[in-house]
C-alpha positions in Angstrom: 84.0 96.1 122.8 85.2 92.8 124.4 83.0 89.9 124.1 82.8 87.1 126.8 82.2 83.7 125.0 80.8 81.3 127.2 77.3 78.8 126.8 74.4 77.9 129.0 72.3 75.1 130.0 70.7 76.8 128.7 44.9 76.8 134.4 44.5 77.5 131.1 45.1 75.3 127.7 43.0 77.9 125.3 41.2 75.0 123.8 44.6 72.6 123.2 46.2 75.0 121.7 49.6 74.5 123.8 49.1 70.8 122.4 51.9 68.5 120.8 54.9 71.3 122.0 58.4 70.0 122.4 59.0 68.3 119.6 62.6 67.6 118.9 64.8 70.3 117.1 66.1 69.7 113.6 69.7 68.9 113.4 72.1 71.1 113.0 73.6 72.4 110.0 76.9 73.0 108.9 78.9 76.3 109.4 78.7 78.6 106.4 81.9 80.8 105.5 82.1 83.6 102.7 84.9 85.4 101.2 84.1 89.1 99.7 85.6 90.2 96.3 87.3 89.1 93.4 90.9 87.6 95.0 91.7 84.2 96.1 89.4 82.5 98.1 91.1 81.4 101.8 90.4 77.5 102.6 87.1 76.5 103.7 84.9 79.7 102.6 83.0 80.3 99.9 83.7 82.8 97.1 80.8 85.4 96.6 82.0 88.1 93.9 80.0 91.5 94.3 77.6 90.3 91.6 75.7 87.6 93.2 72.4 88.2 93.7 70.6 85.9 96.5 68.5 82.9 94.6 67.1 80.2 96.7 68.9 77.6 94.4 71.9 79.2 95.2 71.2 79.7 99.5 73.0 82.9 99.8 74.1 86.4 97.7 73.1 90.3 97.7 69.5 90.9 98.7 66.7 93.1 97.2 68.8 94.5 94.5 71.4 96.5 96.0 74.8 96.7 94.9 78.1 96.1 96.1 82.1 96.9 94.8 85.0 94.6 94.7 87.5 96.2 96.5 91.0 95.2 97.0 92.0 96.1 100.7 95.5 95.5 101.5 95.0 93.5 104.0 97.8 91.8 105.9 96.4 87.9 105.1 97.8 87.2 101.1 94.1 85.5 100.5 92.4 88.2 102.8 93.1 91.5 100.4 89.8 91.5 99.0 86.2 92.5 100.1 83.2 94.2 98.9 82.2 98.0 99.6 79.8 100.6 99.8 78.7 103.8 100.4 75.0 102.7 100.8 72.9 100.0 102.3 73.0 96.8 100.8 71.7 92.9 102.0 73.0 90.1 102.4 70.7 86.7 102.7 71.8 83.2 103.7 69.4 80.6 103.8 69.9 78.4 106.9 67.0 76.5 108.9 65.5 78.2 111.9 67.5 78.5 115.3 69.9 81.0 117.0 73.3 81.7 114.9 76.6 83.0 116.3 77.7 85.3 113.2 81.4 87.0 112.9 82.2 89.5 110.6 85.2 91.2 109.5 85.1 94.4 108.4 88.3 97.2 107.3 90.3 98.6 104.7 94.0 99.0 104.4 93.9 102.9 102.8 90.2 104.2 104.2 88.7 104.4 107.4 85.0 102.6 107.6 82.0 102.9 109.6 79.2 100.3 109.9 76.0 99.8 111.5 75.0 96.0 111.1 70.8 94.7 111.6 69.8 92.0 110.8 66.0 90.0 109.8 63.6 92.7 110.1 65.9 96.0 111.4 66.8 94.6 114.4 70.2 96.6 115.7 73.4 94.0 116.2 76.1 96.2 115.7 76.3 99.9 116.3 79.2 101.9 114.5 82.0 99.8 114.2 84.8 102.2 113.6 87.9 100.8 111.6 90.7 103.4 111.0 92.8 102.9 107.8 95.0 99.8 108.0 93.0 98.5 110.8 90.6 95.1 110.6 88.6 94.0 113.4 86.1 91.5 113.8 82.2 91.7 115.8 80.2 88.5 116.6 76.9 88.9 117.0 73.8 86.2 117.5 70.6 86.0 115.4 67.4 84.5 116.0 65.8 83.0 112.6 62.3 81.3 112.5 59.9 80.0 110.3 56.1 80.1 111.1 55.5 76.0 111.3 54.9 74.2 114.2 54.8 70.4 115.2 51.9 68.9 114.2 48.9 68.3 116.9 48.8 64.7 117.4 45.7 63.1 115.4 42.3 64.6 116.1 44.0 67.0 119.1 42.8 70.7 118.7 45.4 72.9 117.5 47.7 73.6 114.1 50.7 73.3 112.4 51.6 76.5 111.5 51.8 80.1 113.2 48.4 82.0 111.7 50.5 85.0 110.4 48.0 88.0 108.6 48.2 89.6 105.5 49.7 92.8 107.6 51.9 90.9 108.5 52.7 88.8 105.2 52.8 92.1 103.2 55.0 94.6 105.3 58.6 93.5 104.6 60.8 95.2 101.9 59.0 94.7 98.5 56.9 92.6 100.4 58.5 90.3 102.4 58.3 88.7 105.5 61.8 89.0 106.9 61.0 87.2 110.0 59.5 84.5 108.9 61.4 83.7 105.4 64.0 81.0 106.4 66.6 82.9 105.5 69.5 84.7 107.6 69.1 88.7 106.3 71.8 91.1 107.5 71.7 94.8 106.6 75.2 96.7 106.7 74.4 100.0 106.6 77.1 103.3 106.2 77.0 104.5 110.4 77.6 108.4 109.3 77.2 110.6 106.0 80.4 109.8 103.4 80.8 106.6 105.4 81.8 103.6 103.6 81.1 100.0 104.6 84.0 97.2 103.6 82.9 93.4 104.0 85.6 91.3 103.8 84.2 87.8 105.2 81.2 86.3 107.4 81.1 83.4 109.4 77.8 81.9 110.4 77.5 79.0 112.7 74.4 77.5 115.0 73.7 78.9 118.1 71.2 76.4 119.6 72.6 76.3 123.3 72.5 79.7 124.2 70.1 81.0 126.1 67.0 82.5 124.1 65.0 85.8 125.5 61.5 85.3 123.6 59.5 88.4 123.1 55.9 88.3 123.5 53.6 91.7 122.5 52.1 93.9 120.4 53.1 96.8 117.7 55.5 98.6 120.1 57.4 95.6 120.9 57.7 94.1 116.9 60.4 94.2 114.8 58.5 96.9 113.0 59.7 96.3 109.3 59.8 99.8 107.7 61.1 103.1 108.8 59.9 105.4 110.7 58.7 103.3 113.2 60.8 101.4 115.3 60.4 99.4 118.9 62.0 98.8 121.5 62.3 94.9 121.1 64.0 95.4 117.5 67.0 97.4 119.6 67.3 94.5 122.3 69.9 92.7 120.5 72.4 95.6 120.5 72.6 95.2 124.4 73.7 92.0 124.7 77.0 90.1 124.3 77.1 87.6 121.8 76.2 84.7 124.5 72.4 85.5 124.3 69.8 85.2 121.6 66.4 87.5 121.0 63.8 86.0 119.4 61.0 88.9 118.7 57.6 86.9 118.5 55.9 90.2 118.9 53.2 91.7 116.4 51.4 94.6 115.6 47.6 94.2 116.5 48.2 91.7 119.3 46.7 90.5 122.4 46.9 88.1 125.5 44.1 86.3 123.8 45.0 86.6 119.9 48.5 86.0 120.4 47.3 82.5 121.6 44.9 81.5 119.3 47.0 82.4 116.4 49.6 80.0 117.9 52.5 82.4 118.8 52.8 81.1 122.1 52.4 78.1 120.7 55.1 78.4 118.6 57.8 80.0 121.3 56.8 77.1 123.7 58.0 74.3 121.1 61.2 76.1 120.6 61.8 77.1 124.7 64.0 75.3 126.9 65.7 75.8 130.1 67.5 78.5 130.9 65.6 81.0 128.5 63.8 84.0 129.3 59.7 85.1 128.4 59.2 88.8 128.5 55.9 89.9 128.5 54.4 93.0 127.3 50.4 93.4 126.7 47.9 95.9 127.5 47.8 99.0 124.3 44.9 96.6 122.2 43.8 94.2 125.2 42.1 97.2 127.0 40.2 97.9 124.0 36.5 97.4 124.7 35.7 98.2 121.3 37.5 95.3 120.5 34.8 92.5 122.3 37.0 89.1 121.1 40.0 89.8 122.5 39.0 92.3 125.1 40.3 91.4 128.8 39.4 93.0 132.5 42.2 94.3 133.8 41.5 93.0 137.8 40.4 89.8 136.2 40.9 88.1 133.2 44.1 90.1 132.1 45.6 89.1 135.6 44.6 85.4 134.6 46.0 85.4 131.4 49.2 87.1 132.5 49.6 84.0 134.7 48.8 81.3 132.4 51.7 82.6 130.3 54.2 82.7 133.1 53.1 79.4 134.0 53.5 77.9 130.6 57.0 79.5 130.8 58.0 78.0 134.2 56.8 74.8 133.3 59.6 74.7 130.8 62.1 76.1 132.9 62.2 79.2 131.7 62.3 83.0 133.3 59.1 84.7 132.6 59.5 88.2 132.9 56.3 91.1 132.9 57.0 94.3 131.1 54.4 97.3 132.2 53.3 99.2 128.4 54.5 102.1 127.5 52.5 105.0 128.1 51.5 107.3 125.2 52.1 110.7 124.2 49.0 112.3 125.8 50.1 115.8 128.4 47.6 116.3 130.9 46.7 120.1 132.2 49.4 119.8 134.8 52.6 119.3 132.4 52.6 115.5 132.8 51.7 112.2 130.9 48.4 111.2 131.0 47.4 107.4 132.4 46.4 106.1 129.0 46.0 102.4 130.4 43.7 102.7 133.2 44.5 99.8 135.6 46.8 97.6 133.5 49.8 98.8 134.7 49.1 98.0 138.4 47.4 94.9 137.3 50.8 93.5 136.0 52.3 94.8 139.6 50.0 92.9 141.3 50.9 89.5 139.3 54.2 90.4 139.4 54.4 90.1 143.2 51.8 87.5 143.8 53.8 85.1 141.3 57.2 86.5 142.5 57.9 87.8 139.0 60.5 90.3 137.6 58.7 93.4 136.5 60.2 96.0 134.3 58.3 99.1 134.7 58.1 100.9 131.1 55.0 102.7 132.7 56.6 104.5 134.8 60.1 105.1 132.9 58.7 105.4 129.6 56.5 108.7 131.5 60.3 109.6 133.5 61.6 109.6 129.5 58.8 111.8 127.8 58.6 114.2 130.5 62.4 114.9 130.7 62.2 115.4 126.8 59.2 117.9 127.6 56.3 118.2 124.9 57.9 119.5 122.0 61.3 117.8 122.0 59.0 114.3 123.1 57.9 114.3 119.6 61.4 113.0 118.1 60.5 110.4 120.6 57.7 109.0 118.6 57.0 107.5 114.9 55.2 109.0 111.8 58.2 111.9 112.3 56.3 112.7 115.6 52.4 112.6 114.4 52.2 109.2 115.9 51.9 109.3 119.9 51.5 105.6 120.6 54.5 104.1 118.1 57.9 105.5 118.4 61.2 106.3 116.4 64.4 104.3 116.1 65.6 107.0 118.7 62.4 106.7 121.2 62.9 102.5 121.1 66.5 102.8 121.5 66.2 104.8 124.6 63.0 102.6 125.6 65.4 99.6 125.2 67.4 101.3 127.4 65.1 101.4 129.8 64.4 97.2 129.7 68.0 96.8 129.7 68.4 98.7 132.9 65.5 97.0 134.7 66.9 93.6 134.1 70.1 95.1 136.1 67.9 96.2 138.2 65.6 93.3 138.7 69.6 91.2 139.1 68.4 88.9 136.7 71.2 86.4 135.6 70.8 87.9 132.0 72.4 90.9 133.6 75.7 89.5 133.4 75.5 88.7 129.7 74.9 92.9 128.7 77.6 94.7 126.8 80.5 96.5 128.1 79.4 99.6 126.9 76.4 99.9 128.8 76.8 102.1 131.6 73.2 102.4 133.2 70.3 104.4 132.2 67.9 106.6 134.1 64.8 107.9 131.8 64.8 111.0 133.7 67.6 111.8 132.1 67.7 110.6 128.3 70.4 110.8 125.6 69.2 114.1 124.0 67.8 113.0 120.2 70.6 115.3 118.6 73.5 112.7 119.4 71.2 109.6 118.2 72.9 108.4 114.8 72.1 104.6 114.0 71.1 105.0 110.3 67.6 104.6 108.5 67.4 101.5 107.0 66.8 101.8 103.3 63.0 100.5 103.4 60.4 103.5 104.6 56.7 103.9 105.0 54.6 106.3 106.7 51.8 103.7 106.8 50.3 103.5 110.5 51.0 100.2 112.3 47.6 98.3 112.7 46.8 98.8 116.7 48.0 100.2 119.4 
């Protein structure tokens, strides 16, 4: 894969909320370097033998108890023959300050082939089977988002908060529960990419990304960085799709709405962190058309049209590119063979904002139905989460090809971000899906069979 590096330049107040934004970033901090395994350490990096578990007095080390094996590698470099390997998952944690980070890794063995898969925070896919034959090194650069759940204080007696209102779903549902997203720490999961794989770390490089362009995520469960296997969304893939120039910052959460995602300050807290040149996708509709659920329910011809634009205003008004995203429809076969309309008149309500504000749409609607239908009924189910019994959330291989789909509409929709999508990507058309079979990005090592909260 060959990376292009290059940087970029880069109504309605819902009672203050949007208050005291803008606040200056905090400075940047230096780069961090590690050196894998028990050899000499080359200049500048840190030495970080296989048994180092991650403290926060320390800042960085192996993560949630998994284990790692100094290895020596033969590698060409005198100070670069050693590294750390595995034939399983393991973490590794850095604790940096939030921001976007440009991270390098080098990964290969002088007498073994490897295979790695690389996520990072909460599951989200960087790096998809990096392939080293024996003797052969490479290195993969990759750019992480990483966030902490304070805000800038309101000024004195102004309505609002300091702090995003996360929920005890949300507190408890990281590996032995932690909140990978919002910990202040850098987490990156290297994971064997096929059975008998093995994984050899020789070195990371971790440096901040601040000036790149960000691509903020805004929605509910099937947008989150879901944080436990078998469920998985589309926004967690993202990051796989895009060259090393762009950042993804998932703000999405299970249970969310136009209205809640604004009083809990999440849009709050993506509008003190977005500047110009970023991007504001938009994805709302499975919980807001909930009339059972009276405090956050929303009209779709009125008030969800009205909230839609307040948050592309908000955007604009910072310079950014808002961008709507139709919802996904569910697994639901009417008599005829096709899927059902499970969202009434959200979807065309978002079309209609779309063109009234001049506003890039990408129409998971009416791909994700393309997608299902192509799989047919019973081969739809690997589509989906729960190992099928969900039909709302789906599996790493549903969000993958759903990510597809948002990848293709933002060729499509010739937004600039199009120029910054990997190599590899050659087009996608739902109606004709990568069959589940040849899907092979690993599990990570964390499951549940827990159903997300919403839909």
């Amino acid at each position: 894969m060959i990376f292009r590096q290059r940087s970029r330049f880069g109504l309605f107040a819902a009672a203050g909320l949007l208050l005291g934004l803008g606040a200056a970033r905090a400075a940047e901090p230096t780069d961090w370097k590690f050196d894998f395994g028990t050899g000499p350490t080359a200049p500048g990096y840190t030495p970080v033998p296989p048994a180092t578990p991650y403290t926060d007095q320390l800042g960085h080390g192996f993560d949630f108890g998994f284990t790692v094996t100094a290895v020596d590698v033969g590698g060409a470099e005198p100070l670069r023959a050693h590294a750390v390997a595995s034939e399983r998952p393991f973490f590794f944690s850095v604790r940096v300050p939030e921001g976007n980070y440009r991270v390098t890794v080098t990964l290969g063995d002088m007498a073994e082939a490897t295979a790695t898969t690389v996520k990072a925070e909460s599951r989200r896919l960087m790096l998809e089977k990096v392939v080293t034959a024996p003797g052969e090194f490479v290195t993969r650069t990759f750019v992480v988002n990483v966030r902490g759940f304070h805000l800038p204080p309101p000024p004195k007696n102004a309505p609002g908060g300091d702090q995003v209102l996360l929920d005890s779903w949300e507190k408890a549902n990281g590996p032995a529960g932690l909140v990978l997203d919002w910990d202040d720490k850098l987490t990156l999961e290297f994971d064997p990419a096929a059975a008998g794989a093995r994984v050899c770390l020789e070195a990371i490089e971790i440096s901040p990304a601040d000036d790149l362009p960000t691509v903020f995520l805004a929605g509910d469960s099937t947008v989150t960085d879901q944080p436990r296997e078998p469920t998985t969304s589309w926004g967690q893939m993202l990051p796989r799709f895009f060259q090393p120039v762009v950042a993804v910052a998932n703000h999405a959460e299970s249970g969310e709405t136009l209205k809640s995602f604004l009083t809990e300050l999440r849009l709050a807290k993506i509008l003190s962190q977005m500047k110009a040149g970023d991007y504001l996708f938009i994805q709302f509709a499975h919980n807001d058309e909930k009339k059972s659920w009276p405090q956050t329910y929303v009209e779709a011809h009125t008030t969800y049209e009205a909230y839609l634009k307040v948050y592309i205003a908000e955007a604009r008004l910072r310079g950014a590119t808002p961008v709507l995203v139709t919802p996904m429809q569910r697994r639901e076969w009417g008599p005829d063979g096709k899927i059902r309309n499970t969202h009434g008149d959200y979807p065309e309500a978002m079309r209609e904002v779309a063109a009234a504000e001049h506003v890039a749409l990408i129409d998971l609607d009416r791909a994700s139905r393309a997608f299902y239908e192509a799989l047919g009924p019973t081969e739809a189910t690997a589509a989906f989460g729960a190992h099928g019994r969900d039909p709302t959330h789906h599996s790493a291989y549903g969000a993958y090809e759903l990510a597809k789909c948002v990848v293709q509409g933002i060729k499509d929709d010739h937004l600039p971000l199009a120029a910054d999508i990997v190599d590899d990507f050659a087009g996608f058309d739902p109606a004709h899906p990568d069959a589940p079979a040849t899907f092979d990005v690993p599990p990570s090592p964390f499951s549940s069979d827990q159903r997300p909260r919403g839909n």
